[in-house]
N, C-alpha and C positions, 0 to 999 in steps of 0.2 A: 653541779652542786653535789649528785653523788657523789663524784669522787672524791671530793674533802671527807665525806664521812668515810668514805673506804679507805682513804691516806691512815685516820687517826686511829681505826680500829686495826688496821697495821701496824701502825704504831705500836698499840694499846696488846695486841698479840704477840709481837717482840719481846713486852715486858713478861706479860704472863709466861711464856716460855720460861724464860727468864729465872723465872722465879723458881721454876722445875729443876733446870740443868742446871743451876749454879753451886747445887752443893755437892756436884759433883766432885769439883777440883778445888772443892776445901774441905774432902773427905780428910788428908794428912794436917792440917791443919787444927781442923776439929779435932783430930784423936786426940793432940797433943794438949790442945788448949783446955779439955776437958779431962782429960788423961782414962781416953776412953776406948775402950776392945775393940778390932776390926769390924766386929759385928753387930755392936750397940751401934758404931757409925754409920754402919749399913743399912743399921734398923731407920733412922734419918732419911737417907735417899729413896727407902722402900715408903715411906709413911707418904712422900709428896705425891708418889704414885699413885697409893691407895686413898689417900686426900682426891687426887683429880677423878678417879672413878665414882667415887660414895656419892655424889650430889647430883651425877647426872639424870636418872631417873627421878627424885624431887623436883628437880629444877625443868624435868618439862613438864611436870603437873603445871607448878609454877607458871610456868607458861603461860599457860589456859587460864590465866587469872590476872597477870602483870603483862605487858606487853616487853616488848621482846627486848630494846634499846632500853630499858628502865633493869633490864638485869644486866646488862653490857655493863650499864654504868655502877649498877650497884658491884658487878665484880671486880670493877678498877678500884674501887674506893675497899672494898676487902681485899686486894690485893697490896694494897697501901698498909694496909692497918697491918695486915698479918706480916709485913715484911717487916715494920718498924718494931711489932712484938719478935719478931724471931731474932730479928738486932741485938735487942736486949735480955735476950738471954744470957744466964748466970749458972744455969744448968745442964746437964743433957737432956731430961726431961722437959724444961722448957725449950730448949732446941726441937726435940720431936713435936711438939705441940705446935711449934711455929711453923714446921714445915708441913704437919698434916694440915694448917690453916691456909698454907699458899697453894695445896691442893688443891684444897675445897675451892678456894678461889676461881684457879685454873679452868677446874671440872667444869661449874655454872660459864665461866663465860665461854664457854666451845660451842655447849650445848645449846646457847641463847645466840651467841655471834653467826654461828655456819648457814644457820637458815635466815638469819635477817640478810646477809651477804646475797645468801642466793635467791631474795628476794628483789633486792637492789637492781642485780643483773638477770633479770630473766631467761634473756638468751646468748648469755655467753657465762651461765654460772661455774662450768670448771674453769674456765682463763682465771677469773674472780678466788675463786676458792682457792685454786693453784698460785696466785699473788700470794693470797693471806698465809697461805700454807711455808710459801719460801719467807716471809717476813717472820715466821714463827721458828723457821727451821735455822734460820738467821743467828737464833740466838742462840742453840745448842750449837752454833762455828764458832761463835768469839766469846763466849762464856770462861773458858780456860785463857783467851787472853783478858779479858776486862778483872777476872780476879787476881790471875797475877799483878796486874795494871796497880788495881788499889792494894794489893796486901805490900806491894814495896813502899808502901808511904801512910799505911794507914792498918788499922786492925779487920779482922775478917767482920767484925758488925760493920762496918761502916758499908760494907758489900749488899747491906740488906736496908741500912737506911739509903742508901743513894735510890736504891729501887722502890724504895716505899715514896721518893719523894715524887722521882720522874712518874711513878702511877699516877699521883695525883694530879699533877700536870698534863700528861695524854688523858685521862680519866675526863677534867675539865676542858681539853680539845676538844673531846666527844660529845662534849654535853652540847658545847657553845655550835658544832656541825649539825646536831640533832634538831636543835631548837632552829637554825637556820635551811636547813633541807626539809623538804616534806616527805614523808616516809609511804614508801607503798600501800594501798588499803592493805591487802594482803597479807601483811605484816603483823598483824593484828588480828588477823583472821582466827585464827588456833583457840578453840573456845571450850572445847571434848575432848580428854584425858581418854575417855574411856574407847572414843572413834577413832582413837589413835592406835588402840590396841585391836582392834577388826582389822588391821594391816600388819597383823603377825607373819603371814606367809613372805612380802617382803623385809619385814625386820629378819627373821629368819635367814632368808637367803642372803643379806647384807651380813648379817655376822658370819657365816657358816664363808661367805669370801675372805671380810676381811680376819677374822681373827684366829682361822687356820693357818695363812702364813703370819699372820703380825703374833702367833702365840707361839713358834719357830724361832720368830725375828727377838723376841724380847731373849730368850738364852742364847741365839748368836751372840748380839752383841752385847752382852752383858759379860758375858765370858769371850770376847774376841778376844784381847789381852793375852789372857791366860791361856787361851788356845792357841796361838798363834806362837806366844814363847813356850810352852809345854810342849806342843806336837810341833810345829813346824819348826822351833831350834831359833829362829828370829829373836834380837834382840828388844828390852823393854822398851828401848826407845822409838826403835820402830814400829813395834806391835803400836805405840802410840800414837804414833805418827799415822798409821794406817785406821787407825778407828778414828781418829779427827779427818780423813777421809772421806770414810763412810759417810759420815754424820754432812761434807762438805758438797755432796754426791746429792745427796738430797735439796740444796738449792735450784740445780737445774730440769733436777726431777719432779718438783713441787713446780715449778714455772713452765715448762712444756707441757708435761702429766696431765695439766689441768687443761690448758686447749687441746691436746688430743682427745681428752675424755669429752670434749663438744662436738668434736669432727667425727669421731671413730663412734660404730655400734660399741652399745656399753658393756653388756655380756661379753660379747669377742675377745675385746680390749683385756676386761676385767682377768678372764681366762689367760689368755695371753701373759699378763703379768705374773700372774700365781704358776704358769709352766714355766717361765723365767727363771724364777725366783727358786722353785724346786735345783733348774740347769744347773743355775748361780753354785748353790749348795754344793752339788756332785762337782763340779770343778773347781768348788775353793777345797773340796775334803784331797782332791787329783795334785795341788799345785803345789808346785817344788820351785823356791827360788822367789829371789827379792820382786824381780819382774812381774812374773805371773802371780805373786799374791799379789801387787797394788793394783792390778787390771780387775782380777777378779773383784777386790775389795772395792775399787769403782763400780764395777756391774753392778753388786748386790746393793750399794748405795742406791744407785738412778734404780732398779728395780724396785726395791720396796719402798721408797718413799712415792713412786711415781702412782704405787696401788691407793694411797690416800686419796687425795684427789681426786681421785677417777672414782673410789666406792662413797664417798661423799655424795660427788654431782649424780649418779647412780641412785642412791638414797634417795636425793631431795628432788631428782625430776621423777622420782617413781612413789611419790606421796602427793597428796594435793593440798591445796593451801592450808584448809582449817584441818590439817591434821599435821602439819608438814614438821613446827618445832614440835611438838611432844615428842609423834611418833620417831624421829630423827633422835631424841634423848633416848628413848628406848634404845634404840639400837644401839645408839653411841654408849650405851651405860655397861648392858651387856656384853660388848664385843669386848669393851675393854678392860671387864672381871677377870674374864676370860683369857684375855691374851695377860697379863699380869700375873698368870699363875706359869706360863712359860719360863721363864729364870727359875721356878725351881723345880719344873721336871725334868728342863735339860740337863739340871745340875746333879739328878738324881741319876738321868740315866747315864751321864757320863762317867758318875763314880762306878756304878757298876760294867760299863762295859768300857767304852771310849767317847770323847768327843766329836769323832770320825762319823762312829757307826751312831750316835745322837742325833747328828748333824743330817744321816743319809737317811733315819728311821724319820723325820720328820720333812723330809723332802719327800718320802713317797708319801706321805700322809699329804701334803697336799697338792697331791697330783692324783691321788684318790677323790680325794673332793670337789677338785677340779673337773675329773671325770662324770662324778654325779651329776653337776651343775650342767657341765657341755651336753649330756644326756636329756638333763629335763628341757636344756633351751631350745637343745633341736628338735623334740618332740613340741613343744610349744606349751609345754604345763609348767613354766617357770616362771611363780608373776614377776611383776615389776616391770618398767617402762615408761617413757616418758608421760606426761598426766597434764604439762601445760605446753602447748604450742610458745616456741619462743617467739618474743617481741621483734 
C-alpha cells in the first residue's frame, strides 16, 4: 500500500520539478514572444527559484497545524492553478507572477513531501528519498525535449497548460492512495514550531554541509555554458550538450546516493562528498580537451547531486518525529537562501578576476568547511545522528 503512495508522489515530484526547469529552454522563446531583454528573461527563471525558497520556513510552521499529506495535496492543486495562470499570460509581468507562483508551489511541497517519505520508510529513508529525488531530477533531463516536443505543434502556453492539467491528475492519484493507505502515526506527530527550533545546532550543521558546496554549485552551473565556451574555447553546442550532462549524472546519483546514505556513516559520507566535489572543481579548472571535460562534467554531476540525498536522510534521521517536518523546513528554507545567492557571487567574482580562479576560490572554501565539520566529528561535539532505530 505504501508504495502506491510513493509511486504518485513521484509522480507528483516529476511535475513540480517540472514546473522549475521548464522555463529554462523557452528562455529564447519568451524574449521573443514578449519582446523582452536577456535580463527581464532572466529575471523569470530567478523568480521560480526564489518562489521555491520563500514558503519553506511558513510551511513548516504550517506543519504543526495541517498534517503533512493535506499540504502534498494542497501543493498539487497550486501547482495546477499557478501553471494554467502562467499559460495565460499576455505580459512579462504576468509571466514573472506565474513563475514566482510555481515556486511557491514547489517550495511547500518539498518541505511537506521529504519528511512524510521518510516517514513511510523508516528504515531505508535515503533508498526512498534517493527514488524521489531521481524522479525529480527526471524532469530537469527531458524538460528541453518535452518543450521542444510541444513548441513544434503548439504555442509555449500550452507548455504550462498540459502541466497544470497532469497536476491535477497525479494531484487526485494522491489523494485517492491517501485515502486508501494508512498513514504512519508519526506523520502527524510535528505539533511545536518552536521545539523545532531547540535543534538549531543540527540545522546548523545541515546547512553549513549542504549549502557550502550547493552555494558553489549554483554559479557552476549556471554559468557552465559560458564558461566552458569562454575559457575552455568548446563549442555552444557542446557546452550544451555537456550541461544536459550534468543535470543527466544526477539520475544515477539520486538512486545510489540515497542507499549508500543508509549503508555508509552519515558524517564520513557527507564529508567524503563535499572533498569530491571540492577535487571535481580543481580538475574541471586543469582540463583540456573534448574528453576530459565530459568525464569530469560527469564526476561533478554524480557528486553533487549524490550530496542531496545523503544531507536529507542525515536531517530527518538526526530530528525526531514531532520535530522532524518543521525543523527539516528550517533548514531546507535557509540552506537554500543561501545557496541562491551563489550565481551572483560567482558571477561577481568572475568579472573581476576569472572563472578559473572563482571556481578554485570556492573549492577551497569548502574544504575549509569540511575540515571544521571532520574536526568537531572526530572530537565528538558535532550533533546530529540517527534518533529513530530503523524498522
Amino acid at each position: 500500500m505504501t508504495r502506491r503512495l510513493f509511486g504518485t508522489l513521484c509522480g507528483l515530484v516529476f511535475l513540480v520539478n517540472l514546473g522549475r526547469v521548464g522555463f529554462a529552454p523557452l528562455v529564447p522563446t519568451i524574449g521573443t514572444e514578449f519582446a523582452a531583454s536577456t535580463a527581464v528573461v532572466g529575471s523569470v527563471t530567478t523568480l521560480v527559484w526564489v518562489g521555491s525558497a520563500l514558503p519553506r520556513i511558513p510551511v513548516g510552521y504550517l506543519l504543526t497545524k495541517v498534517p503533512r499529506h493535506y499540504v502534498v495535496l494542497g501543493s498539487g492543486v497550486a501547482l495546477a492553478l499557478a501553471a494554467a495562470f502562467t499559460g495565460s499570460a499576455d505580459t512579462i509581468r504576468h509571466l514573472q507572477a506565474g513563475a514566482l507562483l510555481l515556486g511557491l508551489a514547489s517550495g511547500a511541497y518539498f518541505v511537506a513531501a521529504v519528511p512524510l517519505i521518510a516517514e513511510l520508510f523508516p528504515g531505508a529513508r535515503g533508498r526512498a528519498i534517493g527514488i524521489h529525488g531521481a524522479a525529480s531530477q527526471l524532469a530537469a533531463v527531458v524538460a528541453p525535449g518535452v518543450v521542444v516536443a510541444v513548441l513544434l505543434v503548439a504555442g509555449w502556453s500550452v507548455v504550462f497548460y498540459l502541466l497544470a492539467a497532469a497536476a491535477l491528475v497525479v494531484t487526485a492519484l494522491v489523494l485517492l492512495a491517501v485515502r486508501r493507505d494508512p498513514l504512519p502515526e508519526s506523520a502527524g506527530a510535528d505539533r511545536d514550531f518552536r521545539s523545532a527550533l531547540a535543534y538549531w545546532p543540527v540545522i546548523l550543521v545541515g546547512v553549513a554541509i549542504v549549502a557550502t558546496p550547493g552555494f558553489v554549485w549554483q554559479g557552476v552551473f549556471n554559468f557552465y555554458v559560458t564558461y566552458l565556451v569562454g575559457t575552455k574555447g568548446v563549442s555552444q553546442g557542446f557546452a550544451n550538450a555537456l550541461l544536459t550532462v550534468v543535470f543527466a549524472a544526477g539520475l544515477p546519483a539520486f538512486w545510489f546516493g540515497g542507499r549508500l546514505a543508509d549503508r555508509l556513516p552519515h558524517v564520513p559520507y557527507l564529508l567524503a562528498i563535499m572533498a569530491s566535489f571540492a577535487v571535481s572543481l580543481g580538475i574541471l579548472v586543469l582540463a583540456e580537451g573534448a574528453v576530459a571535460l565530459l568525464l569530469v562534467t560527469a564526476l561533478l554531476g554524480v557528486v553533487i547531486h549524490a550530496l542531496f540525498p545523503a544531507i536529507d536522510t542525515f536531517m530527518l534521521e538526526s530530528l525526531p518525529a514531532d520535530s522532524r517536518a518543521s525543523a527539516y523546513a528550517v533548514f531546507s528554507g535557509c540552506a537554500m537562501f543561501l545557496e541562491a545567492t551563489g550565481s551572483g557571487a560567482i558571477g561577481v567574482a568572475a568579472d573581476r578576476t576569472s572563472f578559473d580562479a572563482a571556481f578554485l576560490v570556492g573549492a577551497v572554501g569548502v574544504v575549509l568547511v569540511a575540515a571544521v565539520i571532520g574536526v568537531l566529528h572526530a572530537t565528538g561535539r558535532l550533533p546530529g545522528g540517527r534518533v529513530d532505530a530503523p524498522l
